[in-house]
MIKEKE-93049 format. One record per residue (C-alpha): x, z, y; residue number from 0; residue in three letters. Coordinates in steps of 0.05 Angstrom, whole numbers, plus 5000, padded with zeros to 4 digits. Each point is the difference from the previous one (the first is absolute). Layout:
<rs>
<east->X	up->Z	north->Y	resi->NUM	resn->ALA>
...
</rs>
This chain:
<rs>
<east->2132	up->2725	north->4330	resi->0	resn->UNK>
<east->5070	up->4981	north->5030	resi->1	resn->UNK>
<east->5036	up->5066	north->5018	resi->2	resn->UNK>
<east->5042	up->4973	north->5056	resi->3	resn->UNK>
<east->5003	up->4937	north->5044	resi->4	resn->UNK>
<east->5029	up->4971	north->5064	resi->5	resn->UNK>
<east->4970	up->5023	north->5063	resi->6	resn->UNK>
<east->4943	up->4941	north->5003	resi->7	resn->UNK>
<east->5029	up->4948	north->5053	resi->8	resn->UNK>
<east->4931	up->5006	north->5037	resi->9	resn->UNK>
<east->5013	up->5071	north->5022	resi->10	resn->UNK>
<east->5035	up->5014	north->5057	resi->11	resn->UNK>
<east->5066	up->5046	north->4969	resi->12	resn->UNK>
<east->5067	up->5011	north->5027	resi->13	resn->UNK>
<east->5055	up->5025	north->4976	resi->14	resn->UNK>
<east->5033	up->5065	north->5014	resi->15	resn->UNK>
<east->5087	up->5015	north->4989	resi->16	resn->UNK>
<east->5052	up->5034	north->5034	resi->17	resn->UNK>
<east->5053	up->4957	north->5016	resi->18	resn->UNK>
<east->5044	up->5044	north->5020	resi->19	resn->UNK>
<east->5012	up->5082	north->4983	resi->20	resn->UNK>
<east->5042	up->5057	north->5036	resi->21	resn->UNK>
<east->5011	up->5065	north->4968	resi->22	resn->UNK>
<east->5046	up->5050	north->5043	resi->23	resn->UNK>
<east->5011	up->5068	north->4968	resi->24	resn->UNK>
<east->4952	up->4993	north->4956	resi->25	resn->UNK>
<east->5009	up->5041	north->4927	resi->26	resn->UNK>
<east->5065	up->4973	north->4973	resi->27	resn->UNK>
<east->5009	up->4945	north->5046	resi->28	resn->UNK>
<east->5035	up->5012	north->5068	resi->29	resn->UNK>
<east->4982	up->4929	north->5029	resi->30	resn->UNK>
<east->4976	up->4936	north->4971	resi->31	resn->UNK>
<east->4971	up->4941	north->5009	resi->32	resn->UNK>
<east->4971	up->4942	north->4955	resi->33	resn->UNK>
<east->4977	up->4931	north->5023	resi->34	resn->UNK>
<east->4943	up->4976	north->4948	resi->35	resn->UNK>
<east->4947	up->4939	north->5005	resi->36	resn->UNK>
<east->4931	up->5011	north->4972	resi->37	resn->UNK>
<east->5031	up->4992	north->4929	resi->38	resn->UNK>
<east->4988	up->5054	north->4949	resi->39	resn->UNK>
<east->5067	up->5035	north->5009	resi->40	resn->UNK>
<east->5035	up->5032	north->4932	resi->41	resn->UNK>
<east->5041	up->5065	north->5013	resi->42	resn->UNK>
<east->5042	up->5017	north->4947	resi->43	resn->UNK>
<east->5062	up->5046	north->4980	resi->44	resn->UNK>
<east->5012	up->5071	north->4959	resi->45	resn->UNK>
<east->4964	up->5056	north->5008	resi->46	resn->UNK>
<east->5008	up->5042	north->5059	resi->47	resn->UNK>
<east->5018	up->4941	north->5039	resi->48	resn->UNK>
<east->4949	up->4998	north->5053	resi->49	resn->UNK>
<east->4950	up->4958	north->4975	resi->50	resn->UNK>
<east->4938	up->5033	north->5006	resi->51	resn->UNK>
<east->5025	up->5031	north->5064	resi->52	resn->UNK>
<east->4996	up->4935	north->5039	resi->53	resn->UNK>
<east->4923	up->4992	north->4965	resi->54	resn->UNK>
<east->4982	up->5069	north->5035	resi->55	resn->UNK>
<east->5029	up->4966	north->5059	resi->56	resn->UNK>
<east->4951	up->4950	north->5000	resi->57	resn->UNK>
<east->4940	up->5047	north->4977	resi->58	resn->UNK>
<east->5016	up->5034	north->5073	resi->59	resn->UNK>
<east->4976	up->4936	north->5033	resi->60	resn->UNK>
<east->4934	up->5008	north->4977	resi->61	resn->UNK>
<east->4962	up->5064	north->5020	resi->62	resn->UNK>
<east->5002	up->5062	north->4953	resi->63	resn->UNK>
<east->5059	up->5051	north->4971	resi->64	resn->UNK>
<east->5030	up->4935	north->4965	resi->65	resn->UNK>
<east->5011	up->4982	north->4919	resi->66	resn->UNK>
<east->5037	up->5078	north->4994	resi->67	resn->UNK>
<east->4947	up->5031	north->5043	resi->68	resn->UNK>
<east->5059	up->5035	north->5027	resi->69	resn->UNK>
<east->5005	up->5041	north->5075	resi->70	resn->UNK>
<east->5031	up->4966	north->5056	resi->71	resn->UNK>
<east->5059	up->5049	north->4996	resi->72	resn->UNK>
<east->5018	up->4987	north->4931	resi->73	resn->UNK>
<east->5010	up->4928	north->5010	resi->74	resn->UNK>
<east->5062	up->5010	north->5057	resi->75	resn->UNK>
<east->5062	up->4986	north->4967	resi->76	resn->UNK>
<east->5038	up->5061	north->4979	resi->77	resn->UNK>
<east->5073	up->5009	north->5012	resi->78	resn->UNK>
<east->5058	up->5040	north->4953	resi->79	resn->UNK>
<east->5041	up->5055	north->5022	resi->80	resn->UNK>
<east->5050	up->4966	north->5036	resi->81	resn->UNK>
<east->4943	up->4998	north->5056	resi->82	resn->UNK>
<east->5001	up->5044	north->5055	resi->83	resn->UNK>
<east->4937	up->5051	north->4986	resi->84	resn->UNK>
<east->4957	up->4970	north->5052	resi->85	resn->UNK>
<east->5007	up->4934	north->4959	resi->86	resn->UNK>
<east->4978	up->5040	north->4934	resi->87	resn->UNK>
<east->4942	up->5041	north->5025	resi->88	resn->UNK>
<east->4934	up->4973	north->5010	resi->89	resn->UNK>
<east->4964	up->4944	north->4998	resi->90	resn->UNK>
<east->5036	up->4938	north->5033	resi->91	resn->UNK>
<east->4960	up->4947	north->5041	resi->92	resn->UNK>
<east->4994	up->4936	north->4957	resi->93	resn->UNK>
<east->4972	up->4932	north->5007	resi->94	resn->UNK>
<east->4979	up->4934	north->4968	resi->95	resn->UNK>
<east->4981	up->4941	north->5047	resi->96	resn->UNK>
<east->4985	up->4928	north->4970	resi->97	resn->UNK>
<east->4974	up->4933	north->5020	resi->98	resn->UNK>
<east->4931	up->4983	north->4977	resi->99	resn->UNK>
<east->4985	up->4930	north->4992	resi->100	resn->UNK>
<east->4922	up->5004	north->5006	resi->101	resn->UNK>
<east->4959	up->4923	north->4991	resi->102	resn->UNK>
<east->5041	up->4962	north->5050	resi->103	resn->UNK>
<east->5030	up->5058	north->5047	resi->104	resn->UNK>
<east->5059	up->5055	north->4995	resi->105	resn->UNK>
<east->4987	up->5065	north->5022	resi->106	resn->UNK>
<east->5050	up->5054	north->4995	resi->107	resn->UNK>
<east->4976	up->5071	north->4968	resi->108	resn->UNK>
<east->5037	up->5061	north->4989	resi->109	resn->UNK>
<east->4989	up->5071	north->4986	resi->110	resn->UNK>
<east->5045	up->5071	north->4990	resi->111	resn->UNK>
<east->5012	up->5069	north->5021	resi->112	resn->UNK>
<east->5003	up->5012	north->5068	resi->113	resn->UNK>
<east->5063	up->5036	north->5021	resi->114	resn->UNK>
<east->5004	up->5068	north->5027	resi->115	resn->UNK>
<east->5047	up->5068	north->5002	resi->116	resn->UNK>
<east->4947	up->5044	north->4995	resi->117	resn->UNK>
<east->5005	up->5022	north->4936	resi->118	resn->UNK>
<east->4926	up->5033	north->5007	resi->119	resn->UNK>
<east->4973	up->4935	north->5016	resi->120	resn->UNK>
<east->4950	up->4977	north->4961	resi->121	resn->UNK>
<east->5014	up->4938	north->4970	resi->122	resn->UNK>
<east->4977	up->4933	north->5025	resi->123	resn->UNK>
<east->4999	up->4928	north->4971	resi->124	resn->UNK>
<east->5005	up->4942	north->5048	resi->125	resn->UNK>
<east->4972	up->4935	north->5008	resi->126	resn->UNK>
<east->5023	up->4938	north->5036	resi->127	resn->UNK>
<east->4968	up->4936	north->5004	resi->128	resn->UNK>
<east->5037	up->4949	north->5036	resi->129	resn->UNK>
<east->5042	up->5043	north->5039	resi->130	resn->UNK>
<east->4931	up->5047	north->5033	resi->131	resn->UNK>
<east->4988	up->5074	north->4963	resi->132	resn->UNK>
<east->4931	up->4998	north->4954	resi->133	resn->UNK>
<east->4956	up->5043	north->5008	resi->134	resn->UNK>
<east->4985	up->5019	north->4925	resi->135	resn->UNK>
<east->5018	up->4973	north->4925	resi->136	resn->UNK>
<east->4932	up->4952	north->5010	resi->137	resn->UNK>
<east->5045	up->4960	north->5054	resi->138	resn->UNK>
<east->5045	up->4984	north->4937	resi->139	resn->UNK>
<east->4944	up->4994	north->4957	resi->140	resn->UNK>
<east->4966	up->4946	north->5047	resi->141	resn->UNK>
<east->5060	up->4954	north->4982	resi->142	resn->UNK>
<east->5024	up->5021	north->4936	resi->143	resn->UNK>
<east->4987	up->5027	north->4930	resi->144	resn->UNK>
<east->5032	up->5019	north->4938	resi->145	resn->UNK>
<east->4981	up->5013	north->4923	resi->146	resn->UNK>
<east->5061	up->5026	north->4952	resi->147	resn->UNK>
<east->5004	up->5018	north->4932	resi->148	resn->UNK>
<east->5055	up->5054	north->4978	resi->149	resn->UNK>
<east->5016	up->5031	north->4928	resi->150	resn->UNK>
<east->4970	up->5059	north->5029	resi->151	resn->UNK>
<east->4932	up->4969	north->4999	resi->152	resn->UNK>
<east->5005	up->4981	north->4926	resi->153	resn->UNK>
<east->4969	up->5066	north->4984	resi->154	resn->UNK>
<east->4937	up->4990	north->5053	resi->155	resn->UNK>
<east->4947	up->5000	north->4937	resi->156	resn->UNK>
<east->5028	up->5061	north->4979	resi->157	resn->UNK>
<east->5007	up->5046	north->5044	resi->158	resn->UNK>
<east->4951	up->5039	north->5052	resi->159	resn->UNK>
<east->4942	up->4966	north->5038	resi->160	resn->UNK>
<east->5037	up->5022	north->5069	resi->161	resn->UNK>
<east->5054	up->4935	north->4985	resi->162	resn->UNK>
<east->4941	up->4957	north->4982	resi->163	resn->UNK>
<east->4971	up->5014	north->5068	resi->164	resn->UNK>
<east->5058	up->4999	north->5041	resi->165	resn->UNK>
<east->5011	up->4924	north->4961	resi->166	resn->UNK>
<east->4933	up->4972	north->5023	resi->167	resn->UNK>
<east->5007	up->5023	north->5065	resi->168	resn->UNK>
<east->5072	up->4974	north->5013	resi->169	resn->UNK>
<east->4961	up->4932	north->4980	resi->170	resn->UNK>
<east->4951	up->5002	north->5049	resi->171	resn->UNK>
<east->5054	up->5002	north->5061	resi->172	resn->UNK>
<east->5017	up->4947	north->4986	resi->173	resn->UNK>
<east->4922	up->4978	north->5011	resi->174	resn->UNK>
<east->4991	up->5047	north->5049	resi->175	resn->UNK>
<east->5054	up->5025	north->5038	resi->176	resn->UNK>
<east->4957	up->5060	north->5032	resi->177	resn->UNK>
<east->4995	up->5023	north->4937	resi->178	resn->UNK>
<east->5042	up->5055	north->5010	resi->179	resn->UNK>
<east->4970	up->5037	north->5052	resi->180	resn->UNK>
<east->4927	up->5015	north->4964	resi->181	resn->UNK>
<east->5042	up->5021	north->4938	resi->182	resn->UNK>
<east->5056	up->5048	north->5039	resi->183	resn->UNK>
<east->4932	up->5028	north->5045	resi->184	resn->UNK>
<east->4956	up->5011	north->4934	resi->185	resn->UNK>
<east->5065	up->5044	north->4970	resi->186	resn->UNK>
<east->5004	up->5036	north->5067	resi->187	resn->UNK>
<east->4927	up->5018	north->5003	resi->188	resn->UNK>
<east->5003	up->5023	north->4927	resi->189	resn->UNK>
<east->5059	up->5048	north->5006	resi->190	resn->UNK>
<east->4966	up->5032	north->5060	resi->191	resn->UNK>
<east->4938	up->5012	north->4956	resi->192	resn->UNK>
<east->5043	up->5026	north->4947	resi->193	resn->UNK>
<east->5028	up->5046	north->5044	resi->194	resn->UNK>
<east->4940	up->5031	north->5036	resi->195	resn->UNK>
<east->4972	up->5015	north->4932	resi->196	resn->UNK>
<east->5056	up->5045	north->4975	resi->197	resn->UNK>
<east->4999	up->5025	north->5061	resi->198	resn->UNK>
<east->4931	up->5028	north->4995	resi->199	resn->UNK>
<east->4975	up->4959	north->5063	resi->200	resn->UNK>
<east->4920	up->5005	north->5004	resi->201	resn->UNK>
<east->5005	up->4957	north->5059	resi->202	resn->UNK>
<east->4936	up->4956	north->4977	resi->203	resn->UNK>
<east->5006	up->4956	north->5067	resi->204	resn->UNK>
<east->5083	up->4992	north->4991	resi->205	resn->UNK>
<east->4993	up->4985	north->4924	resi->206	resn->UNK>
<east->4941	up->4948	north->5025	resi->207	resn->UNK>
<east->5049	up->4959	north->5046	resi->208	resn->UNK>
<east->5050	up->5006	north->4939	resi->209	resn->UNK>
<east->4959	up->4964	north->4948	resi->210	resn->UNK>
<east->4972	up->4962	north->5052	resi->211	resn->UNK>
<east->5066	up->4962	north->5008	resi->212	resn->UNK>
<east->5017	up->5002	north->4924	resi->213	resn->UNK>
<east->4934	up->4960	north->4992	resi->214	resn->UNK>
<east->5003	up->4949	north->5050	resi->215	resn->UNK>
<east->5080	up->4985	north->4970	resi->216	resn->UNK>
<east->4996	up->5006	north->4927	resi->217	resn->UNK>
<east->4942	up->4962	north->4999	resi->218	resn->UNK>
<east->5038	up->4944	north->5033	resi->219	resn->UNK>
<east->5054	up->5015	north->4952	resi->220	resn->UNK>
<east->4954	up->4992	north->4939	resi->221	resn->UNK>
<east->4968	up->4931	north->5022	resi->222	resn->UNK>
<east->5066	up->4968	north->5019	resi->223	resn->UNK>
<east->5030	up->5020	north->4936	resi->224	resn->UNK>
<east->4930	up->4983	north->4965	resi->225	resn->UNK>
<east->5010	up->4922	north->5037	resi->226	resn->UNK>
<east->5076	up->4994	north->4991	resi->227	resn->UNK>
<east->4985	up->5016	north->4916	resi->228	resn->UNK>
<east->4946	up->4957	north->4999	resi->229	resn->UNK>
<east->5028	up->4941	north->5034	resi->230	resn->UNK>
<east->5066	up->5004	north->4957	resi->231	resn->UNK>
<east->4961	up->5003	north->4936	resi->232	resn->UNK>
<east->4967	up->4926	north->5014	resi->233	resn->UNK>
<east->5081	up->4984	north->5000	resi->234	resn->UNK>
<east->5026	up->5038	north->4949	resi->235	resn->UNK>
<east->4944	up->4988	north->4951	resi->236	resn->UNK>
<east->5025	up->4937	north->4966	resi->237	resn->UNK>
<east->5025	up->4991	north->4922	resi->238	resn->UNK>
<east->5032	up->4943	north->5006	resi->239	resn->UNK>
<east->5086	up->5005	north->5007	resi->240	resn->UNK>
<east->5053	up->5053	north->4973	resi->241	resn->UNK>
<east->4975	up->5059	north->5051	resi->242	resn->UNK>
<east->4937	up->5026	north->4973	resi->243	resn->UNK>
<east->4929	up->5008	north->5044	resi->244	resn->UNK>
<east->4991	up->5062	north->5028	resi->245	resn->UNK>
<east->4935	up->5044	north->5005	resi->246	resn->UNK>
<east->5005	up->5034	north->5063	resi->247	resn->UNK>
<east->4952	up->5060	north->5024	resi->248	resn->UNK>
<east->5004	up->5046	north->5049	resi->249	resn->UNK>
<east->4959	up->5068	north->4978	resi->250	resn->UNK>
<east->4984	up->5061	north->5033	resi->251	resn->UNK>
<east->4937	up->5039	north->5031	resi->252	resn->UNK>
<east->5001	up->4963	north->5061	resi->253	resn->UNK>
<east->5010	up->4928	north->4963	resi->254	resn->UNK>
<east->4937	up->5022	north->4959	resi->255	resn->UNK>
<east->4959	up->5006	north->5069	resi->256	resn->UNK>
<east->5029	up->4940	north->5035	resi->257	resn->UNK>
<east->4975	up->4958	north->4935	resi->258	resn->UNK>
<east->4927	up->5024	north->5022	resi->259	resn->UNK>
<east->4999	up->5019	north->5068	resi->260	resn->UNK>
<east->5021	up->4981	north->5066	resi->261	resn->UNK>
<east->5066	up->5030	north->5028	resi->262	resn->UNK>
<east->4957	up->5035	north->5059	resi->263	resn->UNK>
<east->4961	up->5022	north->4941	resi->264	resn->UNK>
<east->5059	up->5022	north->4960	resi->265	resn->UNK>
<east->5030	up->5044	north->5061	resi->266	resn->UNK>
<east->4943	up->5035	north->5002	resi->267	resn->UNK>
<east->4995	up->5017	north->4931	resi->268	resn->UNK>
<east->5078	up->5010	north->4997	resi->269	resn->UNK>
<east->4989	up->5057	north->5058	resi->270	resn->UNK>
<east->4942	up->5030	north->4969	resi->271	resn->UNK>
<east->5045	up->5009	north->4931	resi->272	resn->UNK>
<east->5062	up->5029	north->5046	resi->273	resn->UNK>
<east->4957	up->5055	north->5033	resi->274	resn->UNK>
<east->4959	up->5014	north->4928	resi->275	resn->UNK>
<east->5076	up->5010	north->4968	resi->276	resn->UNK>
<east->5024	up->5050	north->5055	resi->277	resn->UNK>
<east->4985	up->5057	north->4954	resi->278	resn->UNK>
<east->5029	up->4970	north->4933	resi->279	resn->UNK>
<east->5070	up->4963	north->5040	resi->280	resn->UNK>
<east->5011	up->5068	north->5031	resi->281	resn->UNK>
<east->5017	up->5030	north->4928	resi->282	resn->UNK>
<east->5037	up->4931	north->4976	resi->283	resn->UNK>
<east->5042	up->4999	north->5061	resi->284	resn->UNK>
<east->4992	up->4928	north->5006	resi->285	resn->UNK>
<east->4941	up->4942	north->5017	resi->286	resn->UNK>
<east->4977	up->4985	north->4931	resi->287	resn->UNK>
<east->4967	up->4932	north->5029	resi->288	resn->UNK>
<east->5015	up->4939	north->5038	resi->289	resn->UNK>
<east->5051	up->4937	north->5002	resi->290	resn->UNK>
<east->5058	up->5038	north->4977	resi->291	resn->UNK>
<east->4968	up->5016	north->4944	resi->292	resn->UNK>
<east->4986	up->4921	north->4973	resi->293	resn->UNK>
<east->5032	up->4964	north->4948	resi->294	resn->UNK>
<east->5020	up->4927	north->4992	resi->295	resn->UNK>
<east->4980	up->4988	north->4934	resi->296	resn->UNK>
<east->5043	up->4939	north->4959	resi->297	resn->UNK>
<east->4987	up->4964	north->4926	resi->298	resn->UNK>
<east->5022	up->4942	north->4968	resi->299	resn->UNK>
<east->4944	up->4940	north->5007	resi->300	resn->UNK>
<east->5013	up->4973	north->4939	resi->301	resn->UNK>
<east->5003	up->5057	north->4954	resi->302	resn->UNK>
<east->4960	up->5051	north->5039	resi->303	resn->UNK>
<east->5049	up->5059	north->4994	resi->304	resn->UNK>
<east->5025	up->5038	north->5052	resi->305	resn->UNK>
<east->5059	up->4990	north->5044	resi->306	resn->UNK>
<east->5034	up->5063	north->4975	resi->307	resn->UNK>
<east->4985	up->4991	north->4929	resi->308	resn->UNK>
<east->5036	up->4927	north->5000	resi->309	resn->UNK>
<east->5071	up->4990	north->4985	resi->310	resn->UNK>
<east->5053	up->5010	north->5045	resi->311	resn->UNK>
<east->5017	up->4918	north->5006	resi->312	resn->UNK>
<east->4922	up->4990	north->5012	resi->313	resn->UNK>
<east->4996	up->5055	north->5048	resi->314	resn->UNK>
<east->5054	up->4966	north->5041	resi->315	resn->UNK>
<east->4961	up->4933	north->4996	resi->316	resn->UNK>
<east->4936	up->5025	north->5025	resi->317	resn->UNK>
<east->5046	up->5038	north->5068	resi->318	resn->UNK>
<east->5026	up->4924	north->5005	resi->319	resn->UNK>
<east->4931	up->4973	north->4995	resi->320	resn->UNK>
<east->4967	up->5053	north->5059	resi->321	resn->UNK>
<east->5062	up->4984	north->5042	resi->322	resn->UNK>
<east->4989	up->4931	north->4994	resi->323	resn->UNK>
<east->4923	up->4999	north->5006	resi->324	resn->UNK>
<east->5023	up->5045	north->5066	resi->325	resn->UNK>
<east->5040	up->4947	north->5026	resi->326	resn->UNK>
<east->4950	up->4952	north->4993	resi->327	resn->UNK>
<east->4945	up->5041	north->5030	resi->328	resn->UNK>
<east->5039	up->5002	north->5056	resi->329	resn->UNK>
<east->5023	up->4930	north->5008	resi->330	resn->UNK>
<east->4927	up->4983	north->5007	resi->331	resn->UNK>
<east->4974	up->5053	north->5043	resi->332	resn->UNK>
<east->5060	up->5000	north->5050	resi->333	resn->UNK>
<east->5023	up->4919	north->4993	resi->334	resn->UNK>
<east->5073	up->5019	north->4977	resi->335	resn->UNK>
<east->5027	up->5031	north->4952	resi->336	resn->UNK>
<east->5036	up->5073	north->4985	resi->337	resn->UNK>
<east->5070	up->5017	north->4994	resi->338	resn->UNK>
<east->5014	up->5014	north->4921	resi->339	resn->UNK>
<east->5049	up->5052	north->4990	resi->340	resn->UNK>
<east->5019	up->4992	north->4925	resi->341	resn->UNK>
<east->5045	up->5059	north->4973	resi->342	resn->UNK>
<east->5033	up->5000	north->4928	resi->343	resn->UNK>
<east->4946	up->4949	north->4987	resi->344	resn->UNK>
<east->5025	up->4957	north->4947	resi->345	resn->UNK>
<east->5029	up->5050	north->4963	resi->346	resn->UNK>
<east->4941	up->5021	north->4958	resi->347	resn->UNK>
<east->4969	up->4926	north->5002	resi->348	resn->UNK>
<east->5012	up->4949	north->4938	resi->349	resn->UNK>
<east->5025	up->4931	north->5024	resi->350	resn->UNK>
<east->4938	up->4968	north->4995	resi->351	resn->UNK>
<east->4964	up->5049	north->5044	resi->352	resn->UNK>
<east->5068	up->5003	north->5049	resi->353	resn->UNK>
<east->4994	up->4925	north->5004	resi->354	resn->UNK>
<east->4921	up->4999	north->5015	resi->355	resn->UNK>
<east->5012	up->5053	north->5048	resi->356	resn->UNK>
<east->5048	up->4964	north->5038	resi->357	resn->UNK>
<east->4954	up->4938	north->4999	resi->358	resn->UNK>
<east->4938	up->5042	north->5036	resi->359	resn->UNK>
<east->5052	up->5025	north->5053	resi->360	resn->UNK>
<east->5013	up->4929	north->5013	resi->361	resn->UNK>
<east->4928	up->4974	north->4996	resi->362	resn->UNK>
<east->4972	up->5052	north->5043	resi->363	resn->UNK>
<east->5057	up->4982	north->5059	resi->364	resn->UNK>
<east->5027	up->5075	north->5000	resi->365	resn->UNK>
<east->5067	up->5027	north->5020	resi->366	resn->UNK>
<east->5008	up->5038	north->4942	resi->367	resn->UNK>
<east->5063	up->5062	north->5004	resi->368	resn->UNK>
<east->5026	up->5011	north->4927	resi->369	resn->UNK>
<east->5054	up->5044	north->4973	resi->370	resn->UNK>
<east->5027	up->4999	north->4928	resi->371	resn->UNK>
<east->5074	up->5012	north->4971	resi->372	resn->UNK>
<east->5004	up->4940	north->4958	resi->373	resn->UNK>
<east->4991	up->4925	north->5045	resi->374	resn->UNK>
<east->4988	up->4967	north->4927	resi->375	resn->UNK>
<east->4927	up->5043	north->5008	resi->376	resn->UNK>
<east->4983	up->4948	north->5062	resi->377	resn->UNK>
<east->5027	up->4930	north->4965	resi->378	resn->UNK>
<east->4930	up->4972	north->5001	resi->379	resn->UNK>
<east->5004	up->5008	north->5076	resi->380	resn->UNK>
<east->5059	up->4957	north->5015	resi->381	resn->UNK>
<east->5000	up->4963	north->5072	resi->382	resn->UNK>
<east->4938	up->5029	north->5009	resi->383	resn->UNK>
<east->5025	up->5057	north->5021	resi->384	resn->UNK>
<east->5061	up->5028	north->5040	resi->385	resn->UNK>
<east->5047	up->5053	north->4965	resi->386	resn->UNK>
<east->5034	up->5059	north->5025	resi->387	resn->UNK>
<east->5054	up->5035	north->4967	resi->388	resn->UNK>
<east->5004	up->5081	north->5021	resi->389	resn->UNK>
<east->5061	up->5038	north->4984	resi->390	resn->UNK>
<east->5014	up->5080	north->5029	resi->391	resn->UNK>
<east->4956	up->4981	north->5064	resi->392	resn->UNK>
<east->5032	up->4930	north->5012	resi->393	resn->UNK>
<east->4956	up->4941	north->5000	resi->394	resn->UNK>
<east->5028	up->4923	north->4978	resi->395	resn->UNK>
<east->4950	up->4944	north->5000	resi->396	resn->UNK>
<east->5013	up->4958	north->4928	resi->397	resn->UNK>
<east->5000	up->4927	north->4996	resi->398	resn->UNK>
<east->4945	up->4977	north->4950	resi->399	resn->UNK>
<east->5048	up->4940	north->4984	resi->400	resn->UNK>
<east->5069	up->5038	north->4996	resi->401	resn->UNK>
<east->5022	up->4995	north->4933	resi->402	resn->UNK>
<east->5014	up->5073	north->4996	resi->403	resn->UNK>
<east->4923	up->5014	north->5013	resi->404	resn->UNK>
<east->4970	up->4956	north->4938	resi->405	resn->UNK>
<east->5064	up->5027	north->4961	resi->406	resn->UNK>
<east->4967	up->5071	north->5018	resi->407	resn->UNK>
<east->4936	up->4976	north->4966	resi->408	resn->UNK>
</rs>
């Protein structure tokens, strides 16, 4: 099996860039602005620089918290003390606006936090497509998507099931940009549960209408995540290459039922289980069953062992093969592909797999973001790319043939 190709010339795909990106008092940046082509583009400079900040820049594009899963009012930029106090003191409205260059049409996208003085306010992000207020995160989504990898994420196979979730489903916005709502209403519906339990409520027709909803929702979580998994293992199954195949599963109560039942069938069963566990979740304080309670399961094709029991390099080069299988799955199920946001990501990476990384990116026609310290970690890229140097929140674009640039590598 071939683990990655070209986007087959008899399939209608486009490609998807920004051409052109506006940060204004965004983290450490008080205003900037970079003019790219659909080029992977190569950000690099010391630590501390910036770098990743103008990748959570382009995660806000796309809908969800972005690559820090940060609140809006963290994101402002903060001033020192030489600021008056209302400079210092709450959040402060922020905003990142690009141009999208989507098949053969420009559309201009932006999103931020709305300003306000009312320090009680709750917060509120805004969207703007083409100049006209969206109504939602899905009006972004419609348009645009994002996957990222971070060194944050090196430690997904070993950590709590909640991050594994939270993974899958940031993958399947970019499927399904309504994603979010079933997801944010199954939560809501739990908590309320939760909390007329410990509260003693013997309400049997409230509790009803509770689990009612938590039914109808996390069974459409379950089966999306169930479709998403199973569509991204016929990608990421492959042996062939230097990023292993992947074994993907999604498992959990609810997985178990879809695999033999139909979802109507599975909401009914899921309700019946929610009002037999009234008694038992009451004294646990929590729902013991449902979609937050799944698991993405992960091993190694070749060798059979586990994601978390593999070393730290192969660990890595399974993320990179999901991510990639991701970008694929999308490509073909939406005609064009993702944005890649890249961070740190040749750091860990020998220079063969560096160099057959860069050559998927290019393949699969994707406006990869990367960030490193070192520009001799994206030789193998060369004019394929466009390079960015980053220095205390000041961006310079880098000549590929200036002498001083192949002297750096």
């Amino acid at each position: 099996m071939v683990m990655f190709e070209a986007p087959d010339a008899n399939i209608q795909t486009g490609l998807m860039a920004l051409t052109r990106l506006n940060l204004t008092n965004f983290r450490c940046y008080d205003f900037a602005r970079l003019e790219v082509d659909s080029r992977p583009i190569v950000l690099t400079g010391p630590n501390g620089a910036g770098k990743t900040n103008v990748l959570e820049a382009v995660s806000f594009l796309a809908p969800g918290r972005g690559l820090r899963a940060a609140r809006l009012g963290e994101v402002g930029r903060r001033y020192g003390a030489q600021h008056s106090a209302s400079e210092t003191c709450g959040p402060r409205a922020w905003a990142v606006a690009a141009q999208l260059a989507w098949d053969d049409a420009t559309v201009d996208i932006g999103t931020g936090l709305e300003p306000t003085t009312d320090e009680t306010r709750r917060e509120r992000r805004i969207i703007k497509i083409d100049g006209e207020t969206g109504k939602s995160q899905k009006d972004l989504g419609l348009l645009t998507s994002a996957l990222w990898l971070t060194p944050q994420m090196d430690r997904l196979f070993l950590e709590g099931a909640s991050g594994r979730r939270r993974f899958v489903d940031r993958l399947i916005l970019g499927l399904h940009p309504d994603h979010g709502g079933p997801v944010s209403a199954y939560d809501h519906s739990m908590r309320s549960r939760n909390k007329l339990l410990k509260e003693g409520c013997r309400d049997g027709d409230w509790l009803d209408s509770v689990e009612d909803s938590m039914a109808r929702y996390g069974i459409a979580v379950a089966a999306r995540r169930l479709e998403t998994v199973d569509s991204l293992q016929e990608l990421a199954a492959g042996d062939d290459g230097p990023f292993p195949g992947a074994e993907l599963e999604m498992q959990g109560r609810l997985e178990s039922w879809l695999d033999d039942m139909s979802a109507l069938d599975a909401e009914d069963r899921f309700r019946e289980a929610l009002s037999a566990q009234r008694k038992s979740d009451r004294g646990l304080g929590a729902t013991s069953i449902g979609p937050h309670r799944s698991d993405l399961l992960v091993h190694h094709r070749k060798n059979g062992e586990k994601a978390s029991q593999c070393s730290t390099g192969e660990q890595k080069a399974l993320l990179i093969r999901i991510i990639l299988a991701a970008a694929q799955l999308q490509t073909r199920e939406r005609g064009r592909p993702p944005l890649l946001l890249l961070d740190e990501i040749a750091a860990h990476l020998d220079a063969k797999r560096r160099a057959a990384l860069f050559d998927i990116i290019c393949s699969l026609r994707i406006q990869a973001w990367m960030t490193g310290t070192d520009n001799s970690m994206f030789q193998a890229l060369g004019e394929r790319a466009q390079f960015f140097d980053i220095s205390a929140a000041r961006i310079e674009k880098i000549s590929v043939t200036h002498k001083a640039f192949y002297n750096s590598i």
